[in-house]
Gaussian input, Z-matrix of N, CA and C with variables (Angstrom, degrees):
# hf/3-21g

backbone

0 1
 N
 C     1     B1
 C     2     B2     1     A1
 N     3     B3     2     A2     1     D1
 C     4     B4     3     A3     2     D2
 C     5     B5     4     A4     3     D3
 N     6     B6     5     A5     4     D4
 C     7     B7     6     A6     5     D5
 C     8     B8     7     A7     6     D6
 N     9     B9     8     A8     7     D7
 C    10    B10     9     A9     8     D8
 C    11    B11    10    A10     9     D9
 N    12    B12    11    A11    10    D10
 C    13    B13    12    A12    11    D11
 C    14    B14    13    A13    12    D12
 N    15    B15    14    A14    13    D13
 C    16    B16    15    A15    14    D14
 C    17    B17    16    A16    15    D15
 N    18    B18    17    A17    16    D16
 C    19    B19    18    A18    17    D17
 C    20    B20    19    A19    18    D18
 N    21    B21    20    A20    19    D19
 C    22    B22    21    A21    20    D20
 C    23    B23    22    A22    21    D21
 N    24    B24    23    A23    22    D22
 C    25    B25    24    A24    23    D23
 C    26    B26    25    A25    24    D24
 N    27    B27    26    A26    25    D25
 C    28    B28    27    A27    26    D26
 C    29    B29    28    A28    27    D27
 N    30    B30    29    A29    28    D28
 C    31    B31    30    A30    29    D29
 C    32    B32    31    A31    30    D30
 N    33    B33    32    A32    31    D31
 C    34    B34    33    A33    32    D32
 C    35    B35    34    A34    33    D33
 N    36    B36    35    A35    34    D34
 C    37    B37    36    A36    35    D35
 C    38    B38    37    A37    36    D36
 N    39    B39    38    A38    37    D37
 C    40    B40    39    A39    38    D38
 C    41    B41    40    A40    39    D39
 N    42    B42    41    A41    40    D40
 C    43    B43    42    A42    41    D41
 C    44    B44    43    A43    42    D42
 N    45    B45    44    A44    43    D43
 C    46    B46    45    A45    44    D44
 C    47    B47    46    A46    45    D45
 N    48    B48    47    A47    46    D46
 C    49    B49    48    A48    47    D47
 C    50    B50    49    A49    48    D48
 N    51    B51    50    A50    49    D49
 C    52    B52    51    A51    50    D50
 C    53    B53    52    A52    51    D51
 N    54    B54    53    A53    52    D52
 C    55    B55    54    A54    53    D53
 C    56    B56    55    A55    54    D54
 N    57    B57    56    A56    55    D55
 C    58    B58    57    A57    56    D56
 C    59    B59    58    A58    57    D57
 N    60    B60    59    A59    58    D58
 C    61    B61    60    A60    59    D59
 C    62    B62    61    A61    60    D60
 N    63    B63    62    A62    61    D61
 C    64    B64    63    A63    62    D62
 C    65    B65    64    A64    63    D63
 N    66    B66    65    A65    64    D64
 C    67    B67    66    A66    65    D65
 C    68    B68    67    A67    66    D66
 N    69    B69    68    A68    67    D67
 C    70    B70    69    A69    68    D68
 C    71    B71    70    A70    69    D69
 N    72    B72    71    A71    70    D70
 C    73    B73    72    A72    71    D71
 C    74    B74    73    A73    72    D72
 N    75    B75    74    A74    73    D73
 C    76    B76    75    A75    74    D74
 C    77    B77    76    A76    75    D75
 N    78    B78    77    A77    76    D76
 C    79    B79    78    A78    77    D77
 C    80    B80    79    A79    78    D78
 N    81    B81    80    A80    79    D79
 C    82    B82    81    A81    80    D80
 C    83    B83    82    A82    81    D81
 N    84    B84    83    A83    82    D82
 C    85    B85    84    A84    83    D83
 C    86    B86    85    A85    84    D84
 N    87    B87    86    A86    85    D85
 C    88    B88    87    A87    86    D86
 C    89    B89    88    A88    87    D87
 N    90    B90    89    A89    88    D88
 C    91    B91    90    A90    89    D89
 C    92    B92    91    A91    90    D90
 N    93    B93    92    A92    91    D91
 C    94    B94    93    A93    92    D92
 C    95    B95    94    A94    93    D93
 N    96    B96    95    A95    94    D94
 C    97    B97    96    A96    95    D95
 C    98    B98    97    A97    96    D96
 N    99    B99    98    A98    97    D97
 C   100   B100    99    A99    98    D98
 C   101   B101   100   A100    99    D99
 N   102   B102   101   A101   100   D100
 C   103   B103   102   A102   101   D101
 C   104   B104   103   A103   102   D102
 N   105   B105   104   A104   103   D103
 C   106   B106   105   A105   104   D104
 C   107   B107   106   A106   105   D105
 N   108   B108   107   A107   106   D106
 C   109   B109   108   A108   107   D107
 C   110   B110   109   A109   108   D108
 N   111   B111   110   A110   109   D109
 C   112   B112   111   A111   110   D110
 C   113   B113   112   A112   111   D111
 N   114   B114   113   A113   112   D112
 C   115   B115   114   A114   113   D113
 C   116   B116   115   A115   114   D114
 N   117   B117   116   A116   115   D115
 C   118   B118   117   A117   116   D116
 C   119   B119   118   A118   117   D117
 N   120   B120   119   A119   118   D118
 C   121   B121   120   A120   119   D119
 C   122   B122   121   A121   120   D120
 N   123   B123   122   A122   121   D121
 C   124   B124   123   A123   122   D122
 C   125   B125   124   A124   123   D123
 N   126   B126   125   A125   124   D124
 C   127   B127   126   A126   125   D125
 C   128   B128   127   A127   126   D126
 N   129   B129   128   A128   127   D127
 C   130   B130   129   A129   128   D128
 C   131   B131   130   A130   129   D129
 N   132   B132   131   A131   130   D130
 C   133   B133   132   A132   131   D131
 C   134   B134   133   A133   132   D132
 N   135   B135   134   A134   133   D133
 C   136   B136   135   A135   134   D134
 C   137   B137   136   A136   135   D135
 N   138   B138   137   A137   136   D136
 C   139   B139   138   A138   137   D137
 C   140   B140   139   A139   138   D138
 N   141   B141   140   A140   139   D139
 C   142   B142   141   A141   140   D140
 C   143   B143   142   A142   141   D141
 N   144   B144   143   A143   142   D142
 C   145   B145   144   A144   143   D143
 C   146   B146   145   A145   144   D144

   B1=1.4450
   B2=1.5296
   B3=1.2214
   B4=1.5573
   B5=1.7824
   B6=1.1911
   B7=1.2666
   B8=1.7353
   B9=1.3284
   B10=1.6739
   B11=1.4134
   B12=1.1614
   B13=1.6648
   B14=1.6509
   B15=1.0193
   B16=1.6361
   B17=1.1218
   B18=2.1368
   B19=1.4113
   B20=1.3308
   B21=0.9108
   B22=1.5439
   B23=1.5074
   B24=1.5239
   B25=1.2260
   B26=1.9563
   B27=1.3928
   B28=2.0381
   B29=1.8351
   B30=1.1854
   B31=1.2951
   B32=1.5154
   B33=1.0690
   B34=1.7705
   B35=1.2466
   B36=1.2121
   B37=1.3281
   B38=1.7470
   B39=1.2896
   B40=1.3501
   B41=1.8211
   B42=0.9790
   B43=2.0175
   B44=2.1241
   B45=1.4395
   B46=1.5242
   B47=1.4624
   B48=1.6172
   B49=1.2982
   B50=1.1137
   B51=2.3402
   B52=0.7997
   B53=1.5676
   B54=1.3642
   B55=1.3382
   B56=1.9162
   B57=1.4617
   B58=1.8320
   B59=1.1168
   B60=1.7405
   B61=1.0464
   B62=1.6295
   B63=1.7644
   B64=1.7142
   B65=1.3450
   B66=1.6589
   B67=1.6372
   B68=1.2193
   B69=1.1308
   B70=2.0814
   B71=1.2831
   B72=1.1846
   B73=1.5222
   B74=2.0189
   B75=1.5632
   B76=1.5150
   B77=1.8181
   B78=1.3081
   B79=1.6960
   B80=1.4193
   B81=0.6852
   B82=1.9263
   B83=1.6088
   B84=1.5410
   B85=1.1947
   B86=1.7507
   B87=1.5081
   B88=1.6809
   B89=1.2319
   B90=1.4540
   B91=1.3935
   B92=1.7793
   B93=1.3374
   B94=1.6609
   B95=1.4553
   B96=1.1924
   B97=1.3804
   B98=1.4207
   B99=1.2013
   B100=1.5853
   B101=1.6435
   B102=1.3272
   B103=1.4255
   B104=1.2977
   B105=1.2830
   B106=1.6138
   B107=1.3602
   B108=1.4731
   B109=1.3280
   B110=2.2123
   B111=1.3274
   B112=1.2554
   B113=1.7690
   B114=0.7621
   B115=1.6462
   B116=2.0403
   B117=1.2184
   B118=2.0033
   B119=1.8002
   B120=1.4247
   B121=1.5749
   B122=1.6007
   B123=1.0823
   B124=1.2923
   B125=1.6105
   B126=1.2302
   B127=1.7243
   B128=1.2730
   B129=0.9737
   B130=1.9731
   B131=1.3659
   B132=1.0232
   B133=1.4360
   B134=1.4252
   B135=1.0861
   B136=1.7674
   B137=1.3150
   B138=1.1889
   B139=1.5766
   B140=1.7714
   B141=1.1329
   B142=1.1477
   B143=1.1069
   B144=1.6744
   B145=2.0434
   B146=0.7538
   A1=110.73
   A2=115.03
   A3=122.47
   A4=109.77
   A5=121.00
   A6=119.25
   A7=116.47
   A8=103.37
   A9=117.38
   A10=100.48
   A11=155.20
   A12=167.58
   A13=103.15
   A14=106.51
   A15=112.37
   A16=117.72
   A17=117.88
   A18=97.62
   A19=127.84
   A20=89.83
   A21=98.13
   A22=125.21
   A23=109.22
   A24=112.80
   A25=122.29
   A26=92.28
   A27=103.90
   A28=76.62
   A29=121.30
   A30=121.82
   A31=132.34
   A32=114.51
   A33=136.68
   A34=100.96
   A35=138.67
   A36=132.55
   A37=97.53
   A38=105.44
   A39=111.40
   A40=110.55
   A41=97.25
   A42=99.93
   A43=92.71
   A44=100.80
   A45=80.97
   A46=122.48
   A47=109.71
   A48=116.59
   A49=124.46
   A50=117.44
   A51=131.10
   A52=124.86
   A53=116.67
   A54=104.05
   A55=115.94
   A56=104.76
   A57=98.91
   A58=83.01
   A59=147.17
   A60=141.99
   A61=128.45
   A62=104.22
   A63=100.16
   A64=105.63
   A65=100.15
   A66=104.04
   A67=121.03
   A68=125.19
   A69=96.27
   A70=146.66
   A71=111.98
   A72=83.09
   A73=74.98
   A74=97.46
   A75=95.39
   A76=98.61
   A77=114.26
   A78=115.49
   A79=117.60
   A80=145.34
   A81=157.37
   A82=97.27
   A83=89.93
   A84=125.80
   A85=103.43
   A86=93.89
   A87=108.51
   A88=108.36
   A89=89.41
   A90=122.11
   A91=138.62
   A92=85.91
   A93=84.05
   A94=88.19
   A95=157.26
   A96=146.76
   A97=129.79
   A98=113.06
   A99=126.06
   A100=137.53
   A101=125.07
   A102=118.67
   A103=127.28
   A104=126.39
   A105=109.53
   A106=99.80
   A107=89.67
   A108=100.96
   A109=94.03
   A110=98.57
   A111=91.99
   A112=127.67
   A113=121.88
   A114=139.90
   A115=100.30
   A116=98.00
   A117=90.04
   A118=103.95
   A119=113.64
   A120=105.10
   A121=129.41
   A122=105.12
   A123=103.45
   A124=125.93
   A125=118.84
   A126=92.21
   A127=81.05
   A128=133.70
   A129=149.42
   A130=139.78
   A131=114.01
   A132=117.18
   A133=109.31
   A134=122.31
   A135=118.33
   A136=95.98
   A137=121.03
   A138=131.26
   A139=126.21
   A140=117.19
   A141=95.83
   A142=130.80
   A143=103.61
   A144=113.03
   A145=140.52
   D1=-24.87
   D2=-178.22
   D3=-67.88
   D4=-25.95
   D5=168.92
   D6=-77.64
   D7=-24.43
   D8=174.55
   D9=-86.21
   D10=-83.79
   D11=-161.63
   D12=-72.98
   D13=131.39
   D14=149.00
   D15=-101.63
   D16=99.90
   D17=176.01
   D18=-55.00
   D19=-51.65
   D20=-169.66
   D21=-29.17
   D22=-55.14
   D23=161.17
   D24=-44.26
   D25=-54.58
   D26=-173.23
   D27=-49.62
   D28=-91.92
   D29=169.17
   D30=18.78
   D31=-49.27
   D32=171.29
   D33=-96.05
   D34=-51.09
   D35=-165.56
   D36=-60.53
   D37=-60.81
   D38=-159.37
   D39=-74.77
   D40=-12.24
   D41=174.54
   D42=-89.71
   D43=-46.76
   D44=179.80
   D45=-42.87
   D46=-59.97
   D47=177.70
   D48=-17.47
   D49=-65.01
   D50=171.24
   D51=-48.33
   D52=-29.32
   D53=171.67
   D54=-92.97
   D55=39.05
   D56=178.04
   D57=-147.27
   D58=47.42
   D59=172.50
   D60=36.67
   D61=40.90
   D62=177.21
   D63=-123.59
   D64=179.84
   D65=163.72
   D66=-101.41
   D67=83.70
   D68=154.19
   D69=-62.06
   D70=160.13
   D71=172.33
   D72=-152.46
   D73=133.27
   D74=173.51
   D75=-99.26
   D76=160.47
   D77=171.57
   D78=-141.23
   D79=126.03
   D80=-163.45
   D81=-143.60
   D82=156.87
   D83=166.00
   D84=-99.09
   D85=153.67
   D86=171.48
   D87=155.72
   D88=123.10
   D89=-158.57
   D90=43.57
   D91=44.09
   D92=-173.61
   D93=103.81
   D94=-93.14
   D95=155.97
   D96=17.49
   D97=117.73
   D98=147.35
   D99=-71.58
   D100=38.93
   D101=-163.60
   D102=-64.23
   D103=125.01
   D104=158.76
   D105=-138.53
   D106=165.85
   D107=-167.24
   D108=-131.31
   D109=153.90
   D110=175.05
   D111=-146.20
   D112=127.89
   D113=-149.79
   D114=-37.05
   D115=-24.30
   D116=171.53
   D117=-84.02
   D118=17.77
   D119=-166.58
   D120=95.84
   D121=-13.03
   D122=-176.60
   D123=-75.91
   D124=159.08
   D125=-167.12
   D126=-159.78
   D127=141.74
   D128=167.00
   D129=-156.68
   D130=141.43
   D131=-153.02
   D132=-123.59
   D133=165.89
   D134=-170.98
   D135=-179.01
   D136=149.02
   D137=148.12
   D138=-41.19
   D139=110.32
   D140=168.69
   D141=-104.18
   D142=154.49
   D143=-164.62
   D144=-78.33

């Protein structure tokens, strides 16, 4: 996934957020996958349909 995603970037995006009082939540596909991840930590994955 590291050749698909730049953490680093999701990484900055999602600590910025936290410091202007919002939520993100970014979501992608990969590989058959639904991921998102969201700026309080949360991150989940599922099949997608």
């Amino acid at each position: 996934m590291y050749e698909t995603i730049e953490p680093t970037a999701m990484e900055q995006l999602l600590e910025h957020s936290n410091g202007h009082d919002r939520d993100v939540t970014i979501e992608f596909t990969y590989e058959g996958y639904l991921v998102r991840v969201r700026s309080g930590g949360e991150i989940r994955i599922v099949a997608d349909a």
